[in-house]
C-alpha positions, 0 to 999 in steps of 0.5 A, a space after each residue: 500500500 502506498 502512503 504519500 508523505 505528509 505532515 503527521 496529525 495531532 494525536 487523536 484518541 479512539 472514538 474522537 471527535 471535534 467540536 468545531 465551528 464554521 464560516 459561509 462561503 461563496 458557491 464554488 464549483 465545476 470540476 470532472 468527476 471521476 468513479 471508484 467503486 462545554 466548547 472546545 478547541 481541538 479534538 475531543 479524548 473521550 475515556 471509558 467510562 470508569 462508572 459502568 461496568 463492562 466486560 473485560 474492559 478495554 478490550 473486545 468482547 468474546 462475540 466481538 473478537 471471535 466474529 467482528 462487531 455488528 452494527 444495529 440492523 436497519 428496520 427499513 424494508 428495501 435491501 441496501 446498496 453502498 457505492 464508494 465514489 471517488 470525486 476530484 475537484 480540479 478547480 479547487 487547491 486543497 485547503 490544507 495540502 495546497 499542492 493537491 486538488 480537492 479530492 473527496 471519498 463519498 460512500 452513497 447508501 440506496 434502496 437496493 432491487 436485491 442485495 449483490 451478494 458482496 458484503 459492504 465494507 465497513 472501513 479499510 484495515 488502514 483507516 482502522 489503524 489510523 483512526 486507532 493508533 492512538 486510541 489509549 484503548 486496548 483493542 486490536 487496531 484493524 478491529 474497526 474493519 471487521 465491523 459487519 454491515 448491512 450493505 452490499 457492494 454496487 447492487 442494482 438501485 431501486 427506485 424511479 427517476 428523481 423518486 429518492 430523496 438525498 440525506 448528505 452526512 458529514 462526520 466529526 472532525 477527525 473521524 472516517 465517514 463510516 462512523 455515520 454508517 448505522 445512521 445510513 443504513 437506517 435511511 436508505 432501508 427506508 427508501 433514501 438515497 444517503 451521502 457520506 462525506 469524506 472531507 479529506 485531510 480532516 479524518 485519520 483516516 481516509 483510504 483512495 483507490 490506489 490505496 494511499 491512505 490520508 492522515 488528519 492534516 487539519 488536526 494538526 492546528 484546527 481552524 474551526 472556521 475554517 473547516 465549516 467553510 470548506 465543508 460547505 464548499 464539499 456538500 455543494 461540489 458533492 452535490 452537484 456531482 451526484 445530481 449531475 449538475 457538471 455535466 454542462 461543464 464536463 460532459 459527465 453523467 452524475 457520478 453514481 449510476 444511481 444518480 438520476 434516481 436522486 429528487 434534486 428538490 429534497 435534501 437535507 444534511 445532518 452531520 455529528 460534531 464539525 459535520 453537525 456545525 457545518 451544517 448552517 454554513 453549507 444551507 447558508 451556502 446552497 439553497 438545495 438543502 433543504 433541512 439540517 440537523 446538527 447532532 452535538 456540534 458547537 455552532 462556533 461561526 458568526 451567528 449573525 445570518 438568520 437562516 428561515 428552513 427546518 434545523 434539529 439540533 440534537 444533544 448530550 445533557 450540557 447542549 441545553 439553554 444557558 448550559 456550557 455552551 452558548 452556541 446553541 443559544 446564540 444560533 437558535 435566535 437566528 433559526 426563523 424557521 421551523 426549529 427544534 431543539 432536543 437533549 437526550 439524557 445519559 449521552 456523551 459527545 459520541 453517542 449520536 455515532 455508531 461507536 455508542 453501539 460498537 463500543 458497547 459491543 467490544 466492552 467500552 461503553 461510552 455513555 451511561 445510557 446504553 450504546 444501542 439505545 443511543 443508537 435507536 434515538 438518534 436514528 429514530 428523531 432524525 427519520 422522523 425529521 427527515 420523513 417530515 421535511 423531505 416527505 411530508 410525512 408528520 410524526 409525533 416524535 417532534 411535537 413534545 416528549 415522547 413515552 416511547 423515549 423518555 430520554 429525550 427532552 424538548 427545550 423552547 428558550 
């Protein structure tokens, strides 16, 4: 495998994340596309929870270690495909190796006619070695490419022309996009196409199809600002590349064949940490999105422009009015839309990602809550958000608290 030489990331513990904040920038691009199959100021370095009990702590389970981790099972009825696209940015330097073109690694989660019979792919041995290497946990560092999915690889997409609606998913600042896969999953059984971003040189992790493996650049010296600008500048160019909209300017077809299944007038973003932040910038920037959810991320940007369509924000227990964080409170007098603004009790910042139930799983719970019931809330407010906004389909979860999930608390500054 090849690696090119760059500068190293700052270490970054197992199951890290940061909670960054962004600027809006001007719409940007045109480029080819090409296929392949509390605030805080850097990264956070969560611990295992030295309150709740677990088996063998620090390392993997039994079930774990004999046949991999599972992630949840989706509860949509259409079988899934996963697509991974390789996109290139001709027109746009990279922001943070400026001698490199913008370059990004998507995976595409669909309703799928019949599954392909190849089992997708969690993450790649090196990803898992790169997220992992510095971890301070005990758990064998390729353990995050054993993780068993629920996708198969490049199966033929269902659906009729412009009949899906798009969820576009960013992950926290220094983790892979495979760690909003359970998330995905969910969606796309239930008959969305998802979008995972993979914003490159902000992840320890991201493997290209020549098989170079990129590190975390941009952990090196965070510049959260920053970061939500040039996230909002990917979605757009993502954007654009899996509706087709280069196809005046480079004579390419979407770049998934799936593409024109897309409905182009219904996408939402929702994003965890920096992917969660990022979100008002990238619908500040591009008015295709629709609605946004930001799971636990602080909303360090001017708060300054009001924004008038639907936004989630949903937290652990401290994202709540007058808590720690003031960025929740400045950004949601500048939401004139419709806005909801939710906690869910026992959480932790890692909770609204697939490392609540994989950590459970190999023996290092994250949150007093348990991990797959984190799982099952996060999954059921932002289908419930989506389906609402996208669909048009009204859900109860939304207007007040629910018996089903008492957990969760509604707040109205």
């Amino acid at each position: 495998m090849r690696h090119r030489s760059l500068p190293r990331a700052a270490a970054v513990m197992v199951l890290a994340a940061a909670v960054c904040a962004p600027a809006a920038t001007a719409h940007a691009g045109n480029t080819p596309v090409s296929r392949a199959g509390v605030p805080s100021v850097g990264p956070d370095l969560p611990s295992v929870r030295p309150d709740i009990p677990s088996v063998r702590q620090g390392l993997p389970s039994v079930r774990a270690a004999e046949s991999g981790p599972t992630l949840p099972a989706p509860s949509g009825k259409h079988p899934i495909g996963l697509t991974t696209l390789h996109l290139k940015d001709s027109g746009r330097p990279d922001p943070w190796v400026p001698g490199e073109h913008r370059e990004l690694m998507v995976s595409v989660w669909y309703p799928a006619v019949r599954p392909s019979g190849t089992p997708a792919p969690y993450m790649t041995a090196a990803e898992s070695e790169e997220y992992l290497k510095n971890s301070g946990t005990d758990v064998p560092p390729r353990i995050l490419s054993t993780v068993r999915t629920h996708a198969t690889v490049d199966a033929e997409p269902a659906g009729r022309r412009g009949g899906l609606p798009l969820v576009v998913l960013s992950p926290g600042f220094g983790m892979p996009r495979a760690t909003l896969t359970g998330l995905a999953e969910e969606l796309a059984g239930r008959g969305y196409a998802v979008a995972a971003v993979g914003h490159n040189y902000e992840a320890n992790g991201t493997t290209f199809p020549d098989g170079h493996t990129t590190p975390c650049v941009a952990c090196k010296d965070p510049d959260h600002p920053r970061v939500g600008a040039v996230r909002a500048r990917d979605v757009s160019f993502v954007l654009d590349a899996l509706t087709g909209n280069l196809d005046a300017l480079t004579g390419n077809s979407p770049a998934w064949r799936g593409g024109k299944l897309v409905d182009a007038g219904r996408i939402a973003m929702a994003g965890h940490s920096a992917g969660g932040f990022s979100v008002i910038p990238a619908m500040l920037r591009d008015p295709r999105i629709k609605a946004g959810i930001n799971m636990d991320g602080n909303f360090r940007y001017p708060n300054d422009v009001p924004l008038n369509r639907p936004v989630l924000m949903l937290g652990k227990p401290s994202h709540v009015p007058g808590g720690p964080d003031g960025t929740w409170d400045e950004t949601w007098k500048e939401l004139t839309g419709w806005k909801r603004w939710l906690s869910v009790g026992g959480t932790e910042h890692l909770s609204f990602t697939d490392l609540a139930a994989l950590a459970k799983e190999l023996g290092i719970p994250l949150q007093a809550l348990d991990g797959d019931r984190c799982d099952a809330i996060t999954r059921a407010y932002v289908t419930a958000f989506v389906d609402k906004h996208l669909r048009g389909k009204e859900s109860a979860l939304l207007d007040g608290p629910s018996a089903r999930y008492p957990e969760v608390e509604f707040h109205r500054p």
